[in-house]
C-alpha positions as CSV (number, residue, x, y, z in Angstrom):
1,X,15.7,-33.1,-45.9
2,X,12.4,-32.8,-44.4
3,X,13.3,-30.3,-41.7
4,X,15.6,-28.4,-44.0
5,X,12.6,-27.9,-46.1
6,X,10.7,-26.9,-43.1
7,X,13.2,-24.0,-41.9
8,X,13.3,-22.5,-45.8
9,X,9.9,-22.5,-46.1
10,X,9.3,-20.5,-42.4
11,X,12.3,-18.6,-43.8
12,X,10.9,-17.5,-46.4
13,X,7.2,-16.3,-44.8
14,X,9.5,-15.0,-42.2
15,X,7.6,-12.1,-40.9
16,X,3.8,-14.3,-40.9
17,X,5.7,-16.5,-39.0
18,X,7.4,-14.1,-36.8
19,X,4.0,-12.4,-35.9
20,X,2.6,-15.7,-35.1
21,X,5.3,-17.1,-32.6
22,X,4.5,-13.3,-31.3
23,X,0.8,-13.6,-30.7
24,X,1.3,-17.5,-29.5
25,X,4.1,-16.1,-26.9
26,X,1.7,-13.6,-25.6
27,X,-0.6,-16.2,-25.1
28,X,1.1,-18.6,-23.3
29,X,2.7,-15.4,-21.0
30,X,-0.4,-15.0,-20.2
31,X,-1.3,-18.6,-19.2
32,X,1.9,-19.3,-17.6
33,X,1.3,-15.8,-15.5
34,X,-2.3,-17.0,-14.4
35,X,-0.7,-20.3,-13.4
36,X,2.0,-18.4,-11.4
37,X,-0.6,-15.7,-9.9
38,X,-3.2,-19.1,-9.0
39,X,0.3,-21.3,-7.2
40,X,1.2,-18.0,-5.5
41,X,-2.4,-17.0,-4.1
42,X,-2.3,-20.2,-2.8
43,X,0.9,-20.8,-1.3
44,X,1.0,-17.3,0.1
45,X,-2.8,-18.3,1.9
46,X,-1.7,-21.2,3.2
47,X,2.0,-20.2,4.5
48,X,-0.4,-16.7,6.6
49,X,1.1,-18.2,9.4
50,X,4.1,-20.5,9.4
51,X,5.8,-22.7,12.5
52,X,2.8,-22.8,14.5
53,X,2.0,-26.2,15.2
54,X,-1.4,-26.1,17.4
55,X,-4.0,-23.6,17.9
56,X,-5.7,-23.6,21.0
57,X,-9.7,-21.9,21.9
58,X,-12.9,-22.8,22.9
59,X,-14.3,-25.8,21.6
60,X,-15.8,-24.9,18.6
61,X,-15.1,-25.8,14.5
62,X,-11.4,-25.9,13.5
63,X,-12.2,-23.0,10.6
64,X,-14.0,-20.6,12.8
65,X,-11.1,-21.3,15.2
66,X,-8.7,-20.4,12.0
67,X,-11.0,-17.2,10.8
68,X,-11.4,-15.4,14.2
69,X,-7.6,-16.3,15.8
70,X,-5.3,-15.6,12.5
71,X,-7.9,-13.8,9.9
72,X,-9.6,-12.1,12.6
73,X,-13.0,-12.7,11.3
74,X,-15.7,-13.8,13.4
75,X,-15.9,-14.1,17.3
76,X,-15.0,-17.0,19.7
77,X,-18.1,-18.9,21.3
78,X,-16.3,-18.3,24.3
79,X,-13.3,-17.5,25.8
80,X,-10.2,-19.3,27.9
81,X,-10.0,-18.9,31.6
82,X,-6.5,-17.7,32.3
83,X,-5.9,-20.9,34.8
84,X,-6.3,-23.3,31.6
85,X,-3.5,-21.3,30.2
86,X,-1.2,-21.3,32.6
87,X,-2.1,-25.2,32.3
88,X,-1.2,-25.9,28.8
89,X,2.0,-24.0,28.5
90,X,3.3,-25.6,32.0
91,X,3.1,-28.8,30.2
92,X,6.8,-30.5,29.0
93,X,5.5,-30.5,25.2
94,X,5.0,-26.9,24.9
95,X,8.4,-24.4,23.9
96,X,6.1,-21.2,23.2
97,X,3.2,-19.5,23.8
98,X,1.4,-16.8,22.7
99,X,-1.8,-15.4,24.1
100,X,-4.3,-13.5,22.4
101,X,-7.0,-11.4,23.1
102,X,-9.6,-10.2,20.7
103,X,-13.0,-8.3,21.3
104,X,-12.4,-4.8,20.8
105,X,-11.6,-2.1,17.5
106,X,-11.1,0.7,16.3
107,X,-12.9,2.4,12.8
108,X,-13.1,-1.3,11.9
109,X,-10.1,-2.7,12.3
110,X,-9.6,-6.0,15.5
111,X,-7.8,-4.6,18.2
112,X,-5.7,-7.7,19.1
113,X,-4.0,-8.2,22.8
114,X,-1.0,-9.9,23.5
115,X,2.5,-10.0,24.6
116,X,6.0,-9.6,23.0
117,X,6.5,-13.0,22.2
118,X,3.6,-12.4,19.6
119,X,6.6,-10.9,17.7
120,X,9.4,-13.4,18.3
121,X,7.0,-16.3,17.7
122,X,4.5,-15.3,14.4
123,X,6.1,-16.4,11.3
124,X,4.9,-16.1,7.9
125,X,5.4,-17.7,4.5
126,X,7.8,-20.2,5.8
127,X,10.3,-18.7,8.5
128,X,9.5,-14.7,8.1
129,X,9.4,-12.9,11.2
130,X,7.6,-9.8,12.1
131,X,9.8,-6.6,11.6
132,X,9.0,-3.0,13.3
133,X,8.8,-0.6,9.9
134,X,8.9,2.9,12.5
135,X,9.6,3.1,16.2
136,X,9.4,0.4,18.6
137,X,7.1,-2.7,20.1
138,X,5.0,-1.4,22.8
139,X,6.6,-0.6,26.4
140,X,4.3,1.5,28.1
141,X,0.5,0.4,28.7
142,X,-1.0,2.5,26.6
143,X,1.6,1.9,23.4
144,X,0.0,0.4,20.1
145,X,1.6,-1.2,17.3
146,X,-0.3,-0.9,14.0
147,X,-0.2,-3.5,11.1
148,X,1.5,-1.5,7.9
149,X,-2.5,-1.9,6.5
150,X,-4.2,0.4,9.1
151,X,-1.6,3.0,9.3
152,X,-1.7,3.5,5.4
153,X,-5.3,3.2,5.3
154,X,-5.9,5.8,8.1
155,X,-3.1,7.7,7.6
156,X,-1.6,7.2,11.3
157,X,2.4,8.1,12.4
158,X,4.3,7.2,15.3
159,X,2.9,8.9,18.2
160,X,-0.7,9.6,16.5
161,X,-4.0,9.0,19.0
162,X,-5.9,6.3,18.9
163,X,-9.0,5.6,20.5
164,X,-10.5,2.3,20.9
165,X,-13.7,1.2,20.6
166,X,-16.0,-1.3,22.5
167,X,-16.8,-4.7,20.5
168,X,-16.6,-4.6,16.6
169,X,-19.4,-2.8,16.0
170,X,-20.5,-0.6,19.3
171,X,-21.4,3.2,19.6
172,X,-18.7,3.0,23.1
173,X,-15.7,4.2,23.1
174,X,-13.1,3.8,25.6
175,X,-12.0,7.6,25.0
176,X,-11.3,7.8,28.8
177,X,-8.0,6.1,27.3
178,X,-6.6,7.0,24.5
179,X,-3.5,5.2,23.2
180,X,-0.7,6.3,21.7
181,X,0.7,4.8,18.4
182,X,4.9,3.6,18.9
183,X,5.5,1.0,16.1
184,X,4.7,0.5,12.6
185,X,5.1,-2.7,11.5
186,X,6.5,-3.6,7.7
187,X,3.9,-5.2,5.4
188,X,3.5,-8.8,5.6
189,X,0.6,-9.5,3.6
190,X,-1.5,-11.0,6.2
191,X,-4.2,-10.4,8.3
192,X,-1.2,-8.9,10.6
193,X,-1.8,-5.7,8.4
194,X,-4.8,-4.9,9.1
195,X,-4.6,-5.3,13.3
196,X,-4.2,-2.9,16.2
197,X,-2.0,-4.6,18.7
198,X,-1.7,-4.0,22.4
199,X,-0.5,-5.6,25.5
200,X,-2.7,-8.0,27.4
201,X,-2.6,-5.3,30.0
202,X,-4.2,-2.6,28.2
203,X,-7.2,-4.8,27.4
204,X,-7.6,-5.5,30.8
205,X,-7.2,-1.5,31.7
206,X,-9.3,0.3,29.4
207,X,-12.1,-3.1,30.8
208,X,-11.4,-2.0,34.4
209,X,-15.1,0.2,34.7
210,X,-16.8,-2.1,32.5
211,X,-18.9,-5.1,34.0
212,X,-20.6,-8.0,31.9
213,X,-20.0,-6.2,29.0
214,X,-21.7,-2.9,29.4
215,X,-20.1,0.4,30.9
216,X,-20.7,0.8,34.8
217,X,-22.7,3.9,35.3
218,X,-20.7,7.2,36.6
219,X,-17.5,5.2,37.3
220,X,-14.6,6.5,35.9
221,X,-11.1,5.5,37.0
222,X,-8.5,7.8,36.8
223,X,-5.3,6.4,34.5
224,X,-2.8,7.4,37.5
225,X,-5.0,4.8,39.5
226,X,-5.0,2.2,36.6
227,X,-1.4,2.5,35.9
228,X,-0.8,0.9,40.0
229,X,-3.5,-1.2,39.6
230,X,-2.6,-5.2,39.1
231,X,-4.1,-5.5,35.5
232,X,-4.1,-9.5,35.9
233,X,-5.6,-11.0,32.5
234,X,-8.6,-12.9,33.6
235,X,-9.2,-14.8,30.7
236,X,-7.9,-14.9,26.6
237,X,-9.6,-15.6,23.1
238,X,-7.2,-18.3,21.7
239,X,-3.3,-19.1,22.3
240,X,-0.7,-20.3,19.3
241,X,1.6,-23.0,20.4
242,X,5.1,-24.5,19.4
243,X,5.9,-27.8,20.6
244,X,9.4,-29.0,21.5
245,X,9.1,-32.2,19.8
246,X,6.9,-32.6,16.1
247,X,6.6,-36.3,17.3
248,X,4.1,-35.2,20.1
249,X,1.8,-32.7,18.4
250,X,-0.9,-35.5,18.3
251,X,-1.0,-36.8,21.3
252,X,-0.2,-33.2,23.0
253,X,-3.6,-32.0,20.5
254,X,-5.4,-35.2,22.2
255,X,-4.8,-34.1,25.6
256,X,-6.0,-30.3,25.0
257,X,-9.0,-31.6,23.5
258,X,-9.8,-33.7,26.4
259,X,-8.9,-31.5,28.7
260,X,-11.4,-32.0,31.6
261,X,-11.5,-28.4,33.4
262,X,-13.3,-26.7,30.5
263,X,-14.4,-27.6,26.5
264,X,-11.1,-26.7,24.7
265,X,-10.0,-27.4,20.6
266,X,-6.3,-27.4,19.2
267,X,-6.2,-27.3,15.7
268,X,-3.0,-28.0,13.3
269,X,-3.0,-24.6,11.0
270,X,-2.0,-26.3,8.4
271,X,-5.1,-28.7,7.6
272,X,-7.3,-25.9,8.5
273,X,-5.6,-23.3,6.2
274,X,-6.5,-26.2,3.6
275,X,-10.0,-27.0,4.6
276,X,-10.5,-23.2,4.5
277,X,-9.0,-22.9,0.8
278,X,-11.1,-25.7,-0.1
279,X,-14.1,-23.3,0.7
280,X,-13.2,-20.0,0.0
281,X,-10.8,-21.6,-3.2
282,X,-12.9,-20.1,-5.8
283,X,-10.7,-17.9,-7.2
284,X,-8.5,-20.3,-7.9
285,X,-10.9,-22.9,-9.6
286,X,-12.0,-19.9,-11.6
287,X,-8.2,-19.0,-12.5
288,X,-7.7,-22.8,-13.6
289,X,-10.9,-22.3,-16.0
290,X,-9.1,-19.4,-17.6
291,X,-6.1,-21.3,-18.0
292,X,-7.6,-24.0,-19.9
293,X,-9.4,-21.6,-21.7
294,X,-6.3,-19.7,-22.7
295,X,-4.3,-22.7,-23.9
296,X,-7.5,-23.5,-26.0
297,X,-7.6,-20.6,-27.8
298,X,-3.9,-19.9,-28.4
299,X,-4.7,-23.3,-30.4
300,X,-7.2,-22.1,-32.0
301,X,-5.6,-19.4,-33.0
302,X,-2.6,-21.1,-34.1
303,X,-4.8,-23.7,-36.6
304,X,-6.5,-20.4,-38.1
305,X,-3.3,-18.8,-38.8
306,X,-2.2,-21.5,-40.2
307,X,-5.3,-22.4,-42.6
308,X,-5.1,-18.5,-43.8
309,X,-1.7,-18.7,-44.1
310,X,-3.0,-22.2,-47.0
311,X,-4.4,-19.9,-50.0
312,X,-0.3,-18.6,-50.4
313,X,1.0,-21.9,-50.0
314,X,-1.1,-23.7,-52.5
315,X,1.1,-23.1,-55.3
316,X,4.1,-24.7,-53.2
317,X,2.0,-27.4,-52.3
318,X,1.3,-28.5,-56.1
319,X,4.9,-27.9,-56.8
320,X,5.4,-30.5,-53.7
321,X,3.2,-33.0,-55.6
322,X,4.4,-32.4,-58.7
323,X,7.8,-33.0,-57.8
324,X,6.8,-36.8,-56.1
325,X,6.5,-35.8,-52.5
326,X,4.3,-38.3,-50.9
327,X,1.7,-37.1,-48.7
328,X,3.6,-38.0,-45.7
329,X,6.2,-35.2,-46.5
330,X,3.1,-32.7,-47.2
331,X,1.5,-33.1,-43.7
332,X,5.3,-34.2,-42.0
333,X,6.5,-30.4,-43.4
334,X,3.1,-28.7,-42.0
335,X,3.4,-30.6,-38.5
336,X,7.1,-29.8,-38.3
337,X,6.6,-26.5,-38.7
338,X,3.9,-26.6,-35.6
339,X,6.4,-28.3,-33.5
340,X,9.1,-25.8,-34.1
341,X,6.7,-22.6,-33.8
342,X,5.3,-24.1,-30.8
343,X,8.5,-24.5,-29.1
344,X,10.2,-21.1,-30.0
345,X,6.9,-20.2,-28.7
346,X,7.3,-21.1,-25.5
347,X,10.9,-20.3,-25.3
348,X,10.0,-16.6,-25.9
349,X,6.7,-16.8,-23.5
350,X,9.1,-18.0,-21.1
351,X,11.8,-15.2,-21.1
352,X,9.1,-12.4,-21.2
353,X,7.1,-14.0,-18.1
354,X,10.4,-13.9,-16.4
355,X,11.1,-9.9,-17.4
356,X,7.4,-9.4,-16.5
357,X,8.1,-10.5,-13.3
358,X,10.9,-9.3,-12.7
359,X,8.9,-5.9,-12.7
360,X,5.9,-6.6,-11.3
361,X,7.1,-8.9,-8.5
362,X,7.0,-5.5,-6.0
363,X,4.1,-4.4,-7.2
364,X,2.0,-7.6,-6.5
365,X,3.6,-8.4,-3.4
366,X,3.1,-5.0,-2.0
367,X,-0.1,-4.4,-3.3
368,X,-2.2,-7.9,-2.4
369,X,0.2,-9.3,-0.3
370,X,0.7,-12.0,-2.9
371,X,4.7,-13.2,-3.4
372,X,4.9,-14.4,-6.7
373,X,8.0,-16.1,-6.8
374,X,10.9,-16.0,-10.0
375,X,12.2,-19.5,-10.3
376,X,12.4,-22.1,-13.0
377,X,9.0,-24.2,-14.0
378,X,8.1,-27.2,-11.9
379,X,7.5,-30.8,-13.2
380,X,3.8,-30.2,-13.9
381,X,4.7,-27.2,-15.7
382,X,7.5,-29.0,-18.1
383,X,4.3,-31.5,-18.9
384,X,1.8,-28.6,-19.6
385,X,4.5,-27.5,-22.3
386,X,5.2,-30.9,-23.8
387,X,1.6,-31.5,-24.1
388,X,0.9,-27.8,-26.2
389,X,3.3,-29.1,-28.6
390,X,1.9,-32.6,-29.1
391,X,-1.7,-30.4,-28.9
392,X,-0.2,-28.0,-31.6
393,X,0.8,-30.5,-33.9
394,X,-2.4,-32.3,-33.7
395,X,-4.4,-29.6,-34.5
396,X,-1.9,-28.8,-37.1
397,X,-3.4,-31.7,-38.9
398,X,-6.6,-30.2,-39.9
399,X,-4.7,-27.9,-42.1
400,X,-2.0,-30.4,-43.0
401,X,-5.3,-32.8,-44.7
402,X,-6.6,-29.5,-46.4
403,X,-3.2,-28.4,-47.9
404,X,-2.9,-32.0,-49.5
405,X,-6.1,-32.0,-50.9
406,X,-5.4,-28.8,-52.6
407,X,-2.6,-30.3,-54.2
408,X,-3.9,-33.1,-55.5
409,X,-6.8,-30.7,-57.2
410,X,-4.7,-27.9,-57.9
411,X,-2.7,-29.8,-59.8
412,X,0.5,-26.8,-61.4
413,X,-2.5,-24.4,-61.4
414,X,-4.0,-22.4,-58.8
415,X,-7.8,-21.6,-59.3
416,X,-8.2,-18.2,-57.8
């Protein structure tokens, strides 16, 4: 009887409670969209790169290791001599290697050296590989491939010039060679967009009249001459590493970071992609706040449309009363009616999050590198929903108590 009652009455106000399932479904889009957009930033962070297991440079902290190899922020204390290299990867545990090289740019943007397996072996947000948008990976020594970032950004093509400068921020250039641009590769939403890469053999090249870091007077080397020189890479920045067995990463990361012939670290990506969220995780502490505070207000909200919504009731109330309902029917019919707007609520906030991203998926993912993914709520989720309906009905309480005592003073006649 009680929830028939309930559906007659919401019947009858139909289009007050039609806008307020409206404005409540709204709200919780929009909380259920930060929640998505705050998981997604986080999970597309920590998956910038994927199937890595070790990180290997100088010995310094594992999140300036992180910042200068994969973000390409920062600079390594020092570099790896090229016989330490060749040391590590001879070893049974390792299955690939990649060497990289970092020191030089162009108008701001980290020229990275390293070899094809950089492109067989960098994964991203869990098993996504590298893919050439235009043209090819580098062949000859002075070919470039450009993240999708700096080609849009400066507006480069396949077989544009390119110029590269010394250090990050010098007034040298090493215009004696000029590079040419072959690949283009598709967005990936990393730091990959936003790097120049080369062969290791190029660094060395445009390095070969250079001495402890400064240009050597009047020497300039013809290319024809560089080209038959042997461009042997003396030493590297940092090398990512895949080890055959997961069972070994530990004691394989113990060895490097004993290693005797010079100070070496290997980090695990993974715990320092975390430790590095857990600093630079702002964002998402602040998108949490605005969470709660959206859920807060659509209650709010909800308890002051309800209390307006009294004044037109009161009249149906005294009837109630008149008629022997006991107050438990009175503040059962208000609560039911919470519960049910509540959950059509969130059964329409549900269906238009899904059409809103079903539209701005491409956008987001394009734009910020951000994949927010369409799939069905998680656990935590399912809770957050069944705790806005216990929430709603608890603050439909407040004017539950009010209507009663309305009724009870009313009496059959409404004072206006």
């Amino acid at each position: 009887m009680l929830l028939k009652l309930t559906l007659n009455s919401l019947y009858a106000r139909l289009l007050t409670v039609s806008m307020t399932i409206f404005a409540i479904s709204l709200s919780l889009m929009l909380y259920l969209s930060v929640e998505k957009l705050r998981s997604s930033a986080y999970t597309s962070f920590t998956n910038t790169v994927s199937q890595t297991d070790l990180i290997v440079g100088s010995k310094t902290g594992s999140v300036q290791l992180l910042l200068y190899s994969i973000f390409r922020i920062g600079n390594a204390t020092n570099n790896i001599t090229w016989e330490s290299y060749q040391d590590i990867i001879e070893k049974d545990e390792v299955e690939w290697a990649v060497p990289i090289s970092l020191g030089d740019s162009h108008k701001g943007y980290r020229v990275m050296g390293t070899n094809k397996e950089f492109f067989k072996h960098y994964k991203y947000r869990g098993n996504k590989s590298l893919v050439i948008k235009d043209g090819k990976y580098f062949s000859d020594l002075y070919d470039v491939v450009l993240g999708f970032g700096v080609a849009e950004k400066l507006d480069y093509q396949i077989n544009s010039s390119i110029i590269v400068s010394h250090g990050l921020k010098s007034f040298t250039d090493h215009d004696d060679q000029p590079f040419k641009v072959s690949g283009i590769l598709a967005k990936t939403g990393t730091p990959v967009d936003n790097t120049i890469i080369v062969s290791l053999k190029a660094i060395e090249a445009i390095h070969v009249d250079w001495s402890s870091g400064a240009k050597i007077p009047g020497q300039v080397t013809p290319i024809d001459e560089i080209r038959k020189m042997d461009l042997a890479t003396s030493n590297i920045t940092a090398v990512l590493l895949g080890v055959n067995s997961k069972l070994k990463i530990f004691q394989f990361q113990r060895w490097i970071n004993e290693y005797p012939e010079e100070a070496l670290i290997a980090i695990l990506p993974g715990v320092a992609l975390q430790e590095l969220w857990r600093i630079v995780g702002v964002v998402e502490n602040i998108l949490l706040g605005i969470s709660f505070v959206v859920i807060l207000t659509t209650l709010m909200g909800m308890a002051a449309i309800v209390l307006s919504s009294l004044n037109e009731r009161r009249r149906e109330m005294a009837i109630w009363r008149a008629m022997g309902a006991s107050p438990k029917i009175v503040i059962g019919l208000l609560m039911l009616e919470a519960l049910i707007i509540s959950s059509v609520s969130i059964f329409f906030s549900t269906i238009l999050l899904f059409i809103l991203l079903y539209f701005l998926q491409p956008w987001i993912d394009t734009t910020y590198g951000i994949l927010v993914t369409v799939e069905m709520f998680s656990l935590s989720d399912i809770y957050i929903f069944i705790l806005f309906i216990f929430a709603a009905m608890f603050v439909s309480l407040i004017p539950a108590l009010r209507a009663y005592w309305f009724s009870i003073n009313d009496g059959m006649t409404v004072k206006i």
